[in-house]
Each structure stands twice: as structure tokens, then as C-alpha cells.
MDTraj code that builds the backbone (N, CA, C; nanometers):
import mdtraj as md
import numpy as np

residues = "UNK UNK UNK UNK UNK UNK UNK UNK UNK UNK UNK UNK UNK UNK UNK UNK UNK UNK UNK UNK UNK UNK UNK UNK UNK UNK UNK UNK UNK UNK UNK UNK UNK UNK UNK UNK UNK UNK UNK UNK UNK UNK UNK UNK UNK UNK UNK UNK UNK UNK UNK UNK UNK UNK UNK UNK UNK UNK UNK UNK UNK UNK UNK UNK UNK UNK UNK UNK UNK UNK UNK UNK UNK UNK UNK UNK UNK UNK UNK UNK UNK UNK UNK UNK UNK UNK UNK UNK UNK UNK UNK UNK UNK UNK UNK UNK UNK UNK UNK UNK UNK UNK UNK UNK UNK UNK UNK UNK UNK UNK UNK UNK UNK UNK UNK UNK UNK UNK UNK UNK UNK UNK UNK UNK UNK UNK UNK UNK UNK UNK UNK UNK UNK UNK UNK UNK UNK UNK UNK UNK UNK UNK UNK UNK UNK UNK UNK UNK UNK UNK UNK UNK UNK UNK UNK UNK UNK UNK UNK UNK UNK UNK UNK UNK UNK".split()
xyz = np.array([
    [0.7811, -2.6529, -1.9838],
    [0.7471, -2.5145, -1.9634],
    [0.8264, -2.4262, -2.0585],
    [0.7532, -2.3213, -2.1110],
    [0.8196, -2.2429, -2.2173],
    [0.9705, -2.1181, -2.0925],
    [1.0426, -2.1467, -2.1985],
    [1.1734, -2.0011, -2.1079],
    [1.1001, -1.8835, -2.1326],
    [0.9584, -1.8027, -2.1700],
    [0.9769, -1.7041, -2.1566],
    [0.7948, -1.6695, -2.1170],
    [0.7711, -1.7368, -1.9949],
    [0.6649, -1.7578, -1.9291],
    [0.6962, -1.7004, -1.8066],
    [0.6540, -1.5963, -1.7561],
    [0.6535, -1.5578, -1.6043],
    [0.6042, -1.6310, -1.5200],
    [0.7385, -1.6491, -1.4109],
    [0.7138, -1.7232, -1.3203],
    [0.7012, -1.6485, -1.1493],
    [0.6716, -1.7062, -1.0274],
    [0.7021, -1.6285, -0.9190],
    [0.8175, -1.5929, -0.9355],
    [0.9289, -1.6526, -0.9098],
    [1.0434, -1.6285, -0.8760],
    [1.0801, -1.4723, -1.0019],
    [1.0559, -1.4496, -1.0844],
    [1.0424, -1.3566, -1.1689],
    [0.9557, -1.2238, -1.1116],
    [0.8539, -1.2656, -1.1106],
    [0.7432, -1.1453, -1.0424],
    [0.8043, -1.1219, -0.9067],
    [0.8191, -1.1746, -0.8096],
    [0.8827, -1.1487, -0.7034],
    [0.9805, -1.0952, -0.6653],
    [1.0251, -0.9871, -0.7680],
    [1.1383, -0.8862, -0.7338],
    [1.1335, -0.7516, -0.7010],
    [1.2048, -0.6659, -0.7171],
    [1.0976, -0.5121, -0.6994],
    [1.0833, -0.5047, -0.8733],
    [1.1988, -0.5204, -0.9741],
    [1.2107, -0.4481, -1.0547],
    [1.1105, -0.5359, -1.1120],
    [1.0953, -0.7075, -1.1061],
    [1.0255, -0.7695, -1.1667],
    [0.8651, -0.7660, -1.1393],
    [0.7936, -0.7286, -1.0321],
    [0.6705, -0.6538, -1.0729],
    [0.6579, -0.5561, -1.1377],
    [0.7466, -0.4547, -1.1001],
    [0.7194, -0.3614, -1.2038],
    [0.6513, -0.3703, -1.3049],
    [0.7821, -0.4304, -1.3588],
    [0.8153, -0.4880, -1.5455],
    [0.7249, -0.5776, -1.5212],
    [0.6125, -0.6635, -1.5101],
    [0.5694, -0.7481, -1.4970],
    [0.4123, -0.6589, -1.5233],
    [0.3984, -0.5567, -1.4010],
    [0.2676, -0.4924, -1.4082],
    [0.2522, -0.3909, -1.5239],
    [0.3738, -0.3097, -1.5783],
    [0.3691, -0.2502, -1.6759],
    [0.3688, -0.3357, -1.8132],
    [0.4071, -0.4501, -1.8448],
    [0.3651, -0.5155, -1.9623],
    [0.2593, -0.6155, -1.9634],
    [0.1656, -0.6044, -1.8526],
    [0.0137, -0.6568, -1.8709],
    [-0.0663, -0.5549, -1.8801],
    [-0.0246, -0.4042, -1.8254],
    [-0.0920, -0.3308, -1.8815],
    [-0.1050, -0.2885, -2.0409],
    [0.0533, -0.2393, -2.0741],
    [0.0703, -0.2400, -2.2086],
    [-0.0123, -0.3395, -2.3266],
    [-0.0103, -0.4876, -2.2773],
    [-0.0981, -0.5510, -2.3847],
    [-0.2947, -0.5357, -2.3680],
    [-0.3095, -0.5197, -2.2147],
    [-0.4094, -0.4719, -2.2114],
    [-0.4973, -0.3837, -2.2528],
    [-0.3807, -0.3119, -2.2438],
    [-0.4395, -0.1341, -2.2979],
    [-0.4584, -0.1870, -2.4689],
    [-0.4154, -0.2093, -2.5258],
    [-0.4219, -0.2265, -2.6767],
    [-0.5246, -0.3218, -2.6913],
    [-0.5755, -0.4373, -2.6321],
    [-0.6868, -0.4773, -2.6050],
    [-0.7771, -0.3654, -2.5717],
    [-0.7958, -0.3176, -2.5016],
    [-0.9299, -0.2678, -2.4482],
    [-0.9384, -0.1385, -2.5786],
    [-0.8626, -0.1192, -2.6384],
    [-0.8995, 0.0176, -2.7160],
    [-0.9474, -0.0750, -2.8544],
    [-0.8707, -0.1925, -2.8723],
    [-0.9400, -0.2871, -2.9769],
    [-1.0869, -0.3149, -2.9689],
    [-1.0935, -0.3117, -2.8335],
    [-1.2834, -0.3465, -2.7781],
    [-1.3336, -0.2877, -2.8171],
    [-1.2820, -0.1229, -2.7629],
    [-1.3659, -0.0118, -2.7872],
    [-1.4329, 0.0375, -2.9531],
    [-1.3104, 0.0303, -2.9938],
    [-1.2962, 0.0850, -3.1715],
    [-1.4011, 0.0169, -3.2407],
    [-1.3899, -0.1484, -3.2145],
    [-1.4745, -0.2622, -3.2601],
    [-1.6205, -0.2221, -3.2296],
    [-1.6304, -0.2128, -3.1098],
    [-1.7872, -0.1911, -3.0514],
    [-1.8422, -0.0698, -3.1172],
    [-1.7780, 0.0225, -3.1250],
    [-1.8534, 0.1609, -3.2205],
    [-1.8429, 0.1174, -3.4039],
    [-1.7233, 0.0423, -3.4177],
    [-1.7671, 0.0037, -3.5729],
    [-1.8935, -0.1103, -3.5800],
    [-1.9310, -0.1942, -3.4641],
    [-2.0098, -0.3122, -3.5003],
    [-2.1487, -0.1825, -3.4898],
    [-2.1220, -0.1301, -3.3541],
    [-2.3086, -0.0886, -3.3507],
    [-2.3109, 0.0166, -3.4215],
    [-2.2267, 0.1141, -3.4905],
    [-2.2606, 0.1860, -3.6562],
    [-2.2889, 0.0986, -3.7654],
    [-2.2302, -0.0244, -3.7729],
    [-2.3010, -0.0943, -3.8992],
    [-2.4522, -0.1348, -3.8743],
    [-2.4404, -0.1847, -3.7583],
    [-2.6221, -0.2245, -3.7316],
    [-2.6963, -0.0987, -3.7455],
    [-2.6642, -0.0208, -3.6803],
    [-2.7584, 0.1108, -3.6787],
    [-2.7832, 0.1777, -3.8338],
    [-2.6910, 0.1570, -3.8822],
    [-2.6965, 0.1834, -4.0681],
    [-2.7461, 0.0948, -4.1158],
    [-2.7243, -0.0231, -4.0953],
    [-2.8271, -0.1519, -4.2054],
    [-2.8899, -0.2713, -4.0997],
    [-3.0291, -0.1519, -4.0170],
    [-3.0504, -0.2225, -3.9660],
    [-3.1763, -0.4040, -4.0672],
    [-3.1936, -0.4450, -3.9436],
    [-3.2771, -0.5762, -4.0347],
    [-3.4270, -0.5185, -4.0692],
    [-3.5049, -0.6274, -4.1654],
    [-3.5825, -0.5589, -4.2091],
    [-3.6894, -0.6145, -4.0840],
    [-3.7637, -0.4952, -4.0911],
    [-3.8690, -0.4742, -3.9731],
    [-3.8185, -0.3979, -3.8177],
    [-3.7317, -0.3753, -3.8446],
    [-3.6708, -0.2552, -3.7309],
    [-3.7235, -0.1367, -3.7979],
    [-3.7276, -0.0473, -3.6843],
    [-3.7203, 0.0701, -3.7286],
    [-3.6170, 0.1869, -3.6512],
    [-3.6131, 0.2732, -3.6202],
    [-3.5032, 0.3359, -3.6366],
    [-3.4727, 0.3058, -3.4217],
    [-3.5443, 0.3149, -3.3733],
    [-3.5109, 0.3219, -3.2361],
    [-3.5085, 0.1515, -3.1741],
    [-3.5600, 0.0677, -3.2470],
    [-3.5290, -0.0848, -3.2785],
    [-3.3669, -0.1327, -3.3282],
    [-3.3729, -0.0687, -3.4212],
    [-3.2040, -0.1061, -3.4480],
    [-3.1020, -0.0295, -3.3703],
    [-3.1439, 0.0704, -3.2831],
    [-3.0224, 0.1439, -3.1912],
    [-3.0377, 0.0167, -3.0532],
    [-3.1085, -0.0396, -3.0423],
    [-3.1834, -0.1495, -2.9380],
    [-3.0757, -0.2671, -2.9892],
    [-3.1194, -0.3146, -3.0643],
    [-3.0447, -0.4193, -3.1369],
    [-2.8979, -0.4087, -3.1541],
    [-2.8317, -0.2832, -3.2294],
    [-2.6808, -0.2369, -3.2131],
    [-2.6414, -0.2574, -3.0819],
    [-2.6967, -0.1950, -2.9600],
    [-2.6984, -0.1409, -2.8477],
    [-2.6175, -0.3271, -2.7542],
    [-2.7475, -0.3822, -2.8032],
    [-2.7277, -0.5410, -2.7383],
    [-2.6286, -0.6559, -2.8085],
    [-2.6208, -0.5761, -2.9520],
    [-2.4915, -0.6791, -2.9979],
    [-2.3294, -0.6366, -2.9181],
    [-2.3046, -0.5071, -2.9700],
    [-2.2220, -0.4083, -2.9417],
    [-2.1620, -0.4031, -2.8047],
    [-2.2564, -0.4433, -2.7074],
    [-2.2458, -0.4525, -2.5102],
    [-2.1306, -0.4966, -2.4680],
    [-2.1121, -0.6397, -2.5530],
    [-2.0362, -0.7448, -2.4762],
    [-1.9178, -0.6664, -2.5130],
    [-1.9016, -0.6185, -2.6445],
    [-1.7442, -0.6231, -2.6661],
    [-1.6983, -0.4421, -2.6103],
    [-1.8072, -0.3610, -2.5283],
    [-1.7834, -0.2938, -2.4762],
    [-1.7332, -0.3686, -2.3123],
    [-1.8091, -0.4270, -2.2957],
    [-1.8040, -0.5209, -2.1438],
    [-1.6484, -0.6132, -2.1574],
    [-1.6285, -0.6318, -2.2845],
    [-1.4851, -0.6892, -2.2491],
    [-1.3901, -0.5791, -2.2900],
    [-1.3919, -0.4434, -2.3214],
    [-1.3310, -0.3303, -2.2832],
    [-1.3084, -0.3051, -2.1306],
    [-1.4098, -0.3034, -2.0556],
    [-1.4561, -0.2318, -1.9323],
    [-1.3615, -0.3917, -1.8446],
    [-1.3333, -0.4739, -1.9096],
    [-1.2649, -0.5954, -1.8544],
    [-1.1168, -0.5918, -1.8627],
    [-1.1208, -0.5219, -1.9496],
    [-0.9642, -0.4975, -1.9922],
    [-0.8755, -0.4000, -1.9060],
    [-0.9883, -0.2905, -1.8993],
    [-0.9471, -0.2050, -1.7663],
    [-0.9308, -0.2506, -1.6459],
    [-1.0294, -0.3487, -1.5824],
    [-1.0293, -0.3929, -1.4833],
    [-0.8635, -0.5012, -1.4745],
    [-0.8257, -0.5475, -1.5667],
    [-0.6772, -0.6402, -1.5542],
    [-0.5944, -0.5002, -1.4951],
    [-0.6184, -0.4015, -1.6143],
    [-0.4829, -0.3255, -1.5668],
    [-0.5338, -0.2267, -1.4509],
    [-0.6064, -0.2044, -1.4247],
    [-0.6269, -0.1649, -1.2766],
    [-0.5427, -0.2737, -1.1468],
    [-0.5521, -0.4190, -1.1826],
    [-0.5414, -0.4929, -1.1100],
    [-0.3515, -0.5105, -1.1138],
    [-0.3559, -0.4690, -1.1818],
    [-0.1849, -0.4701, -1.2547],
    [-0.1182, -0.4067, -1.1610],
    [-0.1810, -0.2767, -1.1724],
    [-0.1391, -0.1764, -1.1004],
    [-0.1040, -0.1889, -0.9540],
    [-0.2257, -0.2525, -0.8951],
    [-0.2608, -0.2758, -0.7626],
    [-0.1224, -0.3520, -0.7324],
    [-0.1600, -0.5166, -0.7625],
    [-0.0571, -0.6080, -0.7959],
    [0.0433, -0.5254, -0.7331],
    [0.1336, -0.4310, -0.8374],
    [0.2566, -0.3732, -0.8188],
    [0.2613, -0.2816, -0.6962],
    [0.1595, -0.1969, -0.6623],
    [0.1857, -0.1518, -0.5162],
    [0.1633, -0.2109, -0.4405],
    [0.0954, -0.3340, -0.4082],
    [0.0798, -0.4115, -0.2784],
    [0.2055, -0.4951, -0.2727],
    [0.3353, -0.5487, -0.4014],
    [0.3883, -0.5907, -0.3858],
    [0.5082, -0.5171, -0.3062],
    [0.4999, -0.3699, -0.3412],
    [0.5782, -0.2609, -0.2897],
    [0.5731, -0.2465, -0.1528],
    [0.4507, -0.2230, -0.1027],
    [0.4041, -0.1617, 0.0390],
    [0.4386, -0.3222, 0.0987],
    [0.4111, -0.4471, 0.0788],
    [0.4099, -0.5202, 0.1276],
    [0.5680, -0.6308, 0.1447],
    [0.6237, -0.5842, 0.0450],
    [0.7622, -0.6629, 0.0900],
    [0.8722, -0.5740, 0.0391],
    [0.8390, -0.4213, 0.0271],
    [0.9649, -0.3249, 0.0053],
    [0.9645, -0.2226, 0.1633],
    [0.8349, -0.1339, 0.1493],
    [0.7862, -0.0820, 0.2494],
    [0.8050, -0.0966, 0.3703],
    [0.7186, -0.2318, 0.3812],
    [0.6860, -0.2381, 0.4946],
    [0.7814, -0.2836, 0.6004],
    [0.9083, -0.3933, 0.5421],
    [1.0349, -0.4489, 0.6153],
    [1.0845, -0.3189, 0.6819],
    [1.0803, -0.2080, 0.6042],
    [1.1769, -0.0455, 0.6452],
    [1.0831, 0.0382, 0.7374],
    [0.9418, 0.0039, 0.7673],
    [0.8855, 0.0715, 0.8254],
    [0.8947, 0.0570, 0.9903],
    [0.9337, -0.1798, 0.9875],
    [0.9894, -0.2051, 1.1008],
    [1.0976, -0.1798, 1.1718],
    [1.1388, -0.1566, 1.0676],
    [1.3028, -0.1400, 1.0953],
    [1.3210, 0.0018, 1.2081],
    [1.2398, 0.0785, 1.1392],
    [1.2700, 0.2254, 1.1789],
    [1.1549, 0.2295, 1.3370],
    [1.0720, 0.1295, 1.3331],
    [0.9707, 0.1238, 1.4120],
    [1.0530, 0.0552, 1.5549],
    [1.1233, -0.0439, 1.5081],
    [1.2084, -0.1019, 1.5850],
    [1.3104, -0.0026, 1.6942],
    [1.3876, 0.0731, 1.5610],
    [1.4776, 0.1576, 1.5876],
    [1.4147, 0.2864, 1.6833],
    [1.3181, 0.3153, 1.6864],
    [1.2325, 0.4104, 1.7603],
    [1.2180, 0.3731, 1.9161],
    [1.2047, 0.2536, 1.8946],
    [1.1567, 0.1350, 2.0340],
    [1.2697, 0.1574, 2.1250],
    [1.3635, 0.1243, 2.0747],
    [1.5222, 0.0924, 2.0800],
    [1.5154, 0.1769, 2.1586],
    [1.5710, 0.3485, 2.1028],
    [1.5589, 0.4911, 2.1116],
    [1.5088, 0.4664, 2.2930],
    [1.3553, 0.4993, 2.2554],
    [1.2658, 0.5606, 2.3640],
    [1.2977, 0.4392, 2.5100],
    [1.3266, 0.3023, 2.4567],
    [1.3325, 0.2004, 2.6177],
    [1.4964, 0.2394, 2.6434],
    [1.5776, 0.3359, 2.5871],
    [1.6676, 0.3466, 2.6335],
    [1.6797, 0.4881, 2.7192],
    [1.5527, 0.5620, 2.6437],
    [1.5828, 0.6628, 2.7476],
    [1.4892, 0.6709, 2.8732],
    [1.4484, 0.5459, 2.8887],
    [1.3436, 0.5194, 2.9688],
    [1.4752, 0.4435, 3.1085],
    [1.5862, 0.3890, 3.0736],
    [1.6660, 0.3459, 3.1567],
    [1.7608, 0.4386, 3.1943],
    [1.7796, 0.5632, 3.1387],
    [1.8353, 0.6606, 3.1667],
    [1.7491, 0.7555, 3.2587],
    [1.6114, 0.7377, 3.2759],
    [1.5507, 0.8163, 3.3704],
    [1.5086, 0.7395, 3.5058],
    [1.5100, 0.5811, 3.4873],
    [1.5187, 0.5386, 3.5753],
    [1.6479, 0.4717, 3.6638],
    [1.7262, 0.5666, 3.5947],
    [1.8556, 0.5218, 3.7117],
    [1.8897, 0.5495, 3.8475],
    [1.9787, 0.4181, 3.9391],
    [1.9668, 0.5305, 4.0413],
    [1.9786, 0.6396, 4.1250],
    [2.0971, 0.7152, 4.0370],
    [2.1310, 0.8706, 4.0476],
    [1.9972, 0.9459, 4.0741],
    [2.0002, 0.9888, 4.1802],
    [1.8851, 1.1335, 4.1644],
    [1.8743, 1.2222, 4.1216],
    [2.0213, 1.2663, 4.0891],
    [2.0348, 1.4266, 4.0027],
    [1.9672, 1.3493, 3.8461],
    [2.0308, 1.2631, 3.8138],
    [2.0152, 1.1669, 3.6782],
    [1.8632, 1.1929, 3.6665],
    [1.7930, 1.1608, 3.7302],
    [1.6350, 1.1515, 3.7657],
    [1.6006, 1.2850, 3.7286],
    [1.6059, 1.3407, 3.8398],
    [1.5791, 1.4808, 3.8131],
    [1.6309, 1.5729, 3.6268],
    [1.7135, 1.5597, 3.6330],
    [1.6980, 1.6277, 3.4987],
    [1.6691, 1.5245, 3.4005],
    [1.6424, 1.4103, 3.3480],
    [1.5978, 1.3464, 3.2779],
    [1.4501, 1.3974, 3.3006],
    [1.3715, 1.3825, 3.3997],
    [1.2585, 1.4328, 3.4791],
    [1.1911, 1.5485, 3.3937],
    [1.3044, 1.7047, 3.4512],
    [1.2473, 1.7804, 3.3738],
    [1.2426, 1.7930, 3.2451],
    [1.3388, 1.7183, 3.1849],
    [1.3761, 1.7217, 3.0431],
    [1.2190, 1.6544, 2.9499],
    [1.1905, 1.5348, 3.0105],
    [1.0931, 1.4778, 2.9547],
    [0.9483, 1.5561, 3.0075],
    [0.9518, 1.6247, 3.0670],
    [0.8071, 1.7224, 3.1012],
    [0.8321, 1.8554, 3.0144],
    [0.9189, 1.8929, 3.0052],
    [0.9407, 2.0383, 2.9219],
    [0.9605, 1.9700, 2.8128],
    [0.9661, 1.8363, 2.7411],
    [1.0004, 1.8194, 2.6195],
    [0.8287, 1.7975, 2.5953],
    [0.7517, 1.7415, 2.6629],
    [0.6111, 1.7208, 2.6517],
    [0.5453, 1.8248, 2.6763],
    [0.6242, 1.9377, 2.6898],
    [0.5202, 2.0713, 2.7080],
    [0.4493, 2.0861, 2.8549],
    [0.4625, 1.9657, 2.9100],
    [0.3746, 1.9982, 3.0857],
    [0.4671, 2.0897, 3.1617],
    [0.3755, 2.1338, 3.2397],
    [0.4616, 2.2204, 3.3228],
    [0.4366, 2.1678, 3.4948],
    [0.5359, 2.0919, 3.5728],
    [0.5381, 2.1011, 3.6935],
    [0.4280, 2.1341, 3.8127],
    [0.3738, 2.0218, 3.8777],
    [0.2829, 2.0979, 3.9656],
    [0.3802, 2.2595, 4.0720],
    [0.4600, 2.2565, 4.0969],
    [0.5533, 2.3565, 4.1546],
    [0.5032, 2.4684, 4.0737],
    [0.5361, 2.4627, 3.9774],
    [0.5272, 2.5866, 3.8833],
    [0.3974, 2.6376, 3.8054],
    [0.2719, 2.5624, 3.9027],
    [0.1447, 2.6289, 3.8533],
    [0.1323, 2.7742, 3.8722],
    [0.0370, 2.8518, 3.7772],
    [0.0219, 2.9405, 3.7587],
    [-0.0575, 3.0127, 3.9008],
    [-0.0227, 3.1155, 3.9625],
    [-0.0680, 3.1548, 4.0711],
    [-0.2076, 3.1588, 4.0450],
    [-0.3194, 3.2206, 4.1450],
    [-0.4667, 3.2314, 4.1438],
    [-0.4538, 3.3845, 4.0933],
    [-0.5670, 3.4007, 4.0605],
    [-0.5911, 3.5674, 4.0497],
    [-0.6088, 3.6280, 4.1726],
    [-0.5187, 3.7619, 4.1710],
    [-0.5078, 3.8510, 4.2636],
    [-0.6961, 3.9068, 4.2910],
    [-0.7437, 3.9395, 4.2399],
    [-0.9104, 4.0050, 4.2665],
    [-1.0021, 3.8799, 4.2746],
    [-1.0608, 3.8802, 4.3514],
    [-1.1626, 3.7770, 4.3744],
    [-1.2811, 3.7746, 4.2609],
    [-1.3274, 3.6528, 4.1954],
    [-1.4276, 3.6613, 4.1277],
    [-1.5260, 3.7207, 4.1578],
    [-1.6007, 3.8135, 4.0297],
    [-1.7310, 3.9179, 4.0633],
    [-1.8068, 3.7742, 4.0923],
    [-1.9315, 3.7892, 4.1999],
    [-2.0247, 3.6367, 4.2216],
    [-2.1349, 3.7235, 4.0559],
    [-2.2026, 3.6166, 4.0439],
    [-2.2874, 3.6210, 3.9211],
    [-2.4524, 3.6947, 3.9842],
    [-2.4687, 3.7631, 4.1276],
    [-2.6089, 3.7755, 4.1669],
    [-2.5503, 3.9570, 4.1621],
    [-2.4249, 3.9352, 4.1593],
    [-2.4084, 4.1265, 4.1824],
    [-2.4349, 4.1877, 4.0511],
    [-2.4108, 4.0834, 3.9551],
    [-2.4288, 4.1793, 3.8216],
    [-2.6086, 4.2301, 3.8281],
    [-2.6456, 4.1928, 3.8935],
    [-2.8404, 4.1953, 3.9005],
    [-2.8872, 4.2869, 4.0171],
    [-2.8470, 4.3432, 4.0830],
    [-2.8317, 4.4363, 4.1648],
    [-2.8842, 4.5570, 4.1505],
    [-2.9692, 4.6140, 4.1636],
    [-3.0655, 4.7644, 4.1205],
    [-2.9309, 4.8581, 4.1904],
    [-2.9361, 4.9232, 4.0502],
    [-2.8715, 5.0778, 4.0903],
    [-2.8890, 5.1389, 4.1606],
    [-2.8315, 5.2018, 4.2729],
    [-2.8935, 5.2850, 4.3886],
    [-2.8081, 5.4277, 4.3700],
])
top = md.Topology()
chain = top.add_chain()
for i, resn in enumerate(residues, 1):
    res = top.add_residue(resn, chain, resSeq=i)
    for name in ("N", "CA", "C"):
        top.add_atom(name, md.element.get_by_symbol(name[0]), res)
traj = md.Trajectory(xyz[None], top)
């Protein structure tokens, strides 16, 4: 095996995708603009000297179908470094990310089943203000402390229809 062949153990770092996805793009990119450049010099020469018995919308036909592929291996070239790219954020989200997302997900867990043993202790005062704490922290308000009824009784809906007298 050659020493300067990428291997997993290489790609499998943070810094080494990176560097890994940014220099398959880099040679890519210079590929695909090689495609490009090529494909407009091949189908301008056909279209200028086309063969004999073409005529002018025949040889843009003919340019058109030589010219394709090495546009199609442009449009291929993009597709690596698109994939490059990808590559490098899925390696991110998936073994940088995501370990810290548990972590903190964990740490949240932790958090909330502890204050879940602090409200179920068996102090009653303990209860009680843990109690209200977690209803006023959720915004509910206490069946105790519902809002009274209205003082005036609802108009019924047959009086509004009532002939003026």
C-alpha cells in the first residue's frame, strides 16, 4: 500500500474529513471546469466545421451529441463534490454532534428526575411548594384560584329579538 493513500483511520477524525472533503473537492472542481471548457471548445469546433452534408441545425445536433458526455462528466464532477461535502457533515452531525447532544440530553434527564424526587418527598410543606412552583413555572393556575363567574347574568339570545314596545 502506498504511505500517501487515505485510509479510514485518516478520514475518521474531525480535522481529517475535513481535509479529506476539501481536497476531493479541490481536485474535482478543476476537473469539472476541465469538462466544461472542453465541451464548449469540442461543440464550437463541430459547429464551425461541421461534416459534409450537415447543414447548419444538423451540426448544432451533432456538436450537441458529441459535446453531452463531457458535459455529463462535468455535471459528475459536481455530483463527487456535493458528496464530499455531505460526507463531511454527516461525519460531523454523526460522531461530533451528536455524542454532545446526548450528553446534554442526558444531563437534562438527570436535572428534571431529580426534581421530580424533590416533589415527591415526604415532607408536605416540601410538596406543597415544589407543587406550586412547578404549576406557576408551567403557567397553570390552581383550581382554588379560578377566575370568579361574571357578576351580570348572560343576556339569553331570544331577548335580543324582542319587538320594541
Amino acid at each position: 500500500m502506498s504511505p500517501d493513500r487515505w485510509t479510514s483511520d485518516l478520514i475518521l477524525t474531525e480535522d481529517g474529513s475535513k481535509y479529506y472533503a476539501d481536497q476531493i473537492r479541490q481536485i474535482f472542481r478543476a476537473y469539472g471546469l476541465d469538462f466544461r471548457v472542453l465541451a464548449d471548445e469540442v461543440h464550437g469546433h463541430l459547429v464551425e466545421a461541421p461534416i459534409d452534408g450537415d447543414n447548419r441545425l444538423t451540426a448544432r445536433l451533432h456538436a450537441w451529441q458529441i459535446s453531452r458526455h463531457l458535459r455529463d462528466m462535468a455535471k459528475h464532477a459536481q455530483a463527487i463534490m456535493d458528496s464530499a461535502k455531505a460526507l463531511e457533515t454527516a461525519y460531523r452531525r454523526g460522531r461530533i454532534d451528536l455524542p454532545k447532544a446526548r450528553i446534554e440530553k442526558a444531563e437534562k434527564k438527570a436535572l428534571h428526575k431529580a426534581s421530580k424526587q424533590v416533589t415527591a418527598s415526604p415532607s408536605g410543606v416540601v410538596n406543597q411548594v415544589a407543587a406550586t412552583a412547578s404549576t406557576d413555572a408551567a403557567g397553570l393556575v390552581p383550581a382554588q384560584q379560578a377566575p370568579p363567574p361574571p357578576s351580570q347574568p348572560v343576556m339569553p339570545l331570544a331577548s335580543l329579538f324582542k319587538v320594541a314596545e
